[in-house]
N, C-alpha and C positions, 0 to 999 in steps of 0.2 A: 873882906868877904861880905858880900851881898847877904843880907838876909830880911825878909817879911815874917814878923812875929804876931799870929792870931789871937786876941784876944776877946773873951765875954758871950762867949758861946755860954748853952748851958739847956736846964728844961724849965719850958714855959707853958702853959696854959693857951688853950686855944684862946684868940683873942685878946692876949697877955704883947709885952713890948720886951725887945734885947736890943741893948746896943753893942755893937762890932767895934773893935777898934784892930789896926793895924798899924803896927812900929815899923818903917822901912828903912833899912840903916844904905837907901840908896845914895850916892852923892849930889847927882844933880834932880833929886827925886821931881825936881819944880817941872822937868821936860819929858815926865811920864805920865801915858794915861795909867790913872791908878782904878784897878776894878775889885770889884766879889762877883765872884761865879761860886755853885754849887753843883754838889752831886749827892745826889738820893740813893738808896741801892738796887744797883741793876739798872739804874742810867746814864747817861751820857751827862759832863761836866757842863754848866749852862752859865749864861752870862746871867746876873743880878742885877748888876748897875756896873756904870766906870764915868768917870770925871777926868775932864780933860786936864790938859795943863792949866789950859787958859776960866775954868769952872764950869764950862758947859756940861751936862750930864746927861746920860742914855740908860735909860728902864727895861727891863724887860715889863713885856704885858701884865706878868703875874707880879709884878712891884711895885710900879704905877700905883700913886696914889698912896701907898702903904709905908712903903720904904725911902730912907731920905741917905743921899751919899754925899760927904763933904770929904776935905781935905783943908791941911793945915801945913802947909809947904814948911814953915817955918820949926816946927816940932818933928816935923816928917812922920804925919800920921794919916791914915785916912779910916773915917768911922761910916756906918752902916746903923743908921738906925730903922729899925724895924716896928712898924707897932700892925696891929689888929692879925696877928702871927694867925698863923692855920695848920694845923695838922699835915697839909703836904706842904710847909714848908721846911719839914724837918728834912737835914741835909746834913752834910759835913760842909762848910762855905770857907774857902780860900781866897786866901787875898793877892793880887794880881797888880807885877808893875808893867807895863811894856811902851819899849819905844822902839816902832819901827824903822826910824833912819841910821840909829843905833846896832838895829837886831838881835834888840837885848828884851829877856823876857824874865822875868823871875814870879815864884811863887812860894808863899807860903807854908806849913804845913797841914795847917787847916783846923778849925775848930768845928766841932758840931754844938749843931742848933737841933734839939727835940721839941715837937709842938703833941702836948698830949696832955688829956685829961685825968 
């Protein structure tokens, strides 16, 4: 059984650092793009970041610069490190495996992240 396990949420300080980690017990997890997407409430689920198979990685605007997304094929983990946090980035942030040749998606169940003073 497939499972993505959130960890290292928590509350921070505006301007304070979290790092995300996620455990994916995928098998061939090396052939998935692995992401963090959040949701605020009363919004729609949003991409964060995702890292390819191959390491290439995609930001959203608001992460750019702030937020750093790796992955460790070999542990089968992928972390989110965050720093210079702000106030709207408090979210619940889930962690995300997908292959689309596959048609395999899976998700986490999410940890929140509070930015508040």
């Amino acid at each position: 059984q497939v499972q993505l396990v959130e960890s290292g949420g928590g509350l921070v300080q505006p301007g304070g650092s979290l790092r995300l980690s996620c455990a994916a017990s995928i098998r061939f997890v090396n052939l998935y793009v692995m992401g963090w997407y959040r949701q605020a409430p009363g919004k729609q689920r949003e991409l964060v970041a995702a890292i390819a198979p191959g390491g290439s990685t995609n930001y959203a605007d608001s992460a750019q610069g702030r937020f750093i997304i790796s992955r460790d094929n070999a542990v089968k983990t992928v972390t989110l490190q965050m720093n210079s946090l702000k106030p709207e980035d408090t979210a619940v942030y889930f962690c995300n495996g997908d292959n689309h040749r596959l048609s395999q998606t899976y998700w986490g169940q999410g940890t929140q992240v509070t930015v508040s003073a």
